[in-house]
Steps between C-alpha positions, in 0.01 A plus 500: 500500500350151636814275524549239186682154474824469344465123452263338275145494632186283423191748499187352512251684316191609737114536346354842552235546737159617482417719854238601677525928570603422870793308392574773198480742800715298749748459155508860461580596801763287519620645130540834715735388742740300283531799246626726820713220639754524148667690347300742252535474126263682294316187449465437822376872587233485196385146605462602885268836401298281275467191788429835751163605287390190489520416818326833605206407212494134655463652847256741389275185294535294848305817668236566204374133563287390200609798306849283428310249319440695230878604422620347234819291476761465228520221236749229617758292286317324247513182362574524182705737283813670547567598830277226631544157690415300132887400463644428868648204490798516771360484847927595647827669406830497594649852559927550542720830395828542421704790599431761777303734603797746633628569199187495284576156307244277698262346249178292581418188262136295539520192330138363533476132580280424176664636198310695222610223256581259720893484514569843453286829499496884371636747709404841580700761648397742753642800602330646766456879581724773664596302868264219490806330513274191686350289239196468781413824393340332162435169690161437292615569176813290530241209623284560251806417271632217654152351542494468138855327439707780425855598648495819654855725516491776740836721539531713793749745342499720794708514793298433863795670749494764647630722287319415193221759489817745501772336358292261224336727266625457145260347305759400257661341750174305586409398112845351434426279888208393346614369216809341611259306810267416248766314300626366791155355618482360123830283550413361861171391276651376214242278284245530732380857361443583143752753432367533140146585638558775778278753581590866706216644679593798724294766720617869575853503478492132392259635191810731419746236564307219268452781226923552532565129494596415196732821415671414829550137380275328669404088411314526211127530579207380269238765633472786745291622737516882665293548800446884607846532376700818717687620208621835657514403865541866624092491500506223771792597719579792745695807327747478799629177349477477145730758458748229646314245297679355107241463307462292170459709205252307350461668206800405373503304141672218675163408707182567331586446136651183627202353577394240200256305671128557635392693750218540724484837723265489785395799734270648704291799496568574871851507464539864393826604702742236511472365178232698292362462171744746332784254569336212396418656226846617400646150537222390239651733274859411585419171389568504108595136447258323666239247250249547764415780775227565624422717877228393733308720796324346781229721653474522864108388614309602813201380460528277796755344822829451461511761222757448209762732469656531202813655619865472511462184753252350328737233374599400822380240724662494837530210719317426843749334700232403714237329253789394250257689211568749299329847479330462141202651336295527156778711360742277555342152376310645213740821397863404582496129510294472193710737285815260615330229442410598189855600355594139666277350272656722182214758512605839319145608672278451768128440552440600824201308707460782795170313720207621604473651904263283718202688420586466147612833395818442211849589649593846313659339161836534413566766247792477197679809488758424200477457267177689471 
């Protein structure tokens, strides 16, 4: 895990650039290296094969010569809409955390320099997946949110010693960190965040986690959002340790029927082994109390270079340490940030703007799978 201040921090907020395929090819390669010089995390692994392939297809376009020229590119952020630039308005953030990261307590707090409403702002808490313990894991999304005036609230609730991966594996355990950091990170903020206009968003075990969070007494939330949510983690983790592993029974009454606000599920159509259709589709059902649910699918698109993978990583967007960008693509500006964006703005639903590829071929739409 890249080391992190424990003081207060000015971050200034840096544009994204536009390269040229030698750079994207110097970029990549450089990708490679940092992924083997840290420690894995199944983010990390997923995001490594994926830079791999491209490098190998940028390599290969280098060689073809003209051929390249006629492989078409993503769409980029656009300008208006959700998940667009339309509503940045803070160009820095501060980021500080209270509590540590031995025992699981640390939590991460962005206060952006320009408020949403100008003396105080809407805050959304994120709770990351299964050891992505280092908010840089989600680096784009979080600056995505900040961008646009809104506190962001990220608890670590996982150990980071040594013994954690062996010693730190009830997810009860976890939840109840969670909470109690995020209510800590709401006191060091006092008036500053809106704690009558919260949101949870969560991916993988975070998507389990945010669906939990009010049965396990959690601040009150207006709106929540469930990315790829890992509802029976024994799909994503090796037999030889979730037999040692507590898991959440999260179909008890105390979770899903406890949920009496609106929620937006997003997934993936790639992501059929970690957390697969069948369990977001059981969590729709578990979900009796809700006024509004509805489940989204991105569809992963190879119709041209980088390809977009609509898989269990998808949501993620990894820092370079060396560019100071994040790793971000169509999916996650037009899918994850939009659908955020979205409930941020008191959407039940989402319209969802997916681009056109360079050549002008539509980005595979995204598809509503509940309620049908």
């Amino acid at each position: 895990m890249a080391s992190a201040p424990t003081a207060s921090e000015n971050i200034f907020l840096k544009p994204v650039k536009k390269t040229d395929r030698a750079t994207m090819m110097r970029e990549l390669c450089y990708n490679m290296v940092y992924c083997y010089s840290y420690n894995f995390t199944w983010g990390k692994l997923q995001t490594m094969l994926r830079t791999v392939f491209v490098w190998l297809a940028c390599a290969a376009c280098v060689f073809c010569g003209t051929a390249c020229k006629k492989i078409a590119a993503p769409p980029e952020q656009a300008d208006a809409g959700y998940g667009s630039s339309q509503n940045y308005i803070s160009d820095n953030y501060t980021r500080q955390s209270v509590g540590s990261d031995g025992d699981g307590t640390r939590v991460w707090y962005y206060v952006p320099r320009t408020l949403k409403n100008g003396i105080s702002a809407p805050g959304v808490i994120f709770l990351h997946g299964y050891t992505a313990i280092d908010p840089e894991t989600y680096y784009g999304h979080i600056e995505h949110l900040v961008k646009q005036g809104y506190i962001v609230i990220y608890p670590e609730y996982q150990r980071s010693d040594k013994k954690a991966s062996t010693e730190d594996l009830d997810q009860t355990v976890m939840l109840a960190r969670a909470v109690a950091s995020v209510d800590a990170a709401l006191a060091e903020l006092g008036d500053t965040v809106e704690t009558d206009n919260l949101t949870a968003y969560g991916h993988s075990l975070g998507g389990l986690f945010a669906f939990c969070w009010q049965g396990a007494g959690g601040a009150p939330v207006r709106r929540i959002v469930m990315s790829h949510a890992n509802m029976d983690p024994s799909t994503g983790i090796p037999a030889f340790v979730i037999d040692r592993v507590t898991l959440i029974d999260y179909t008890d009454p105390a979770y899903g029927p406890e949920v009496r606000v609106p929620v937006i599920m997003l997934w993936g159509n790639s992501d059929t082994d970690i957390a697969p259709f069948s369990q977001q589709q059981e969590a729709y059902g578990l979900l009796t109390q809700t006024p509004s649910k509805v489940l989204y699918s991105a569809r992963s698109d190879n119709h041209g270079l980088p390809q977009l993978s609509a898989s269990h990583a998808a949501p993620i967007q990894m820092l370079n340490e060396r560019t100071g960008q994040a790793q971000q693509d169509a999916l996650d500006y037009r899918f994850y940030y939009a659908a955020l964006d979205a409930a941020l703005d008191g959407r039940d639903t989402v319209t969802f703007a997916m681009g056109n590829w360079s050549d002008g071929t539509p980005v595979k739409k995204v598809k509503r799978l509940l309620p049908e």
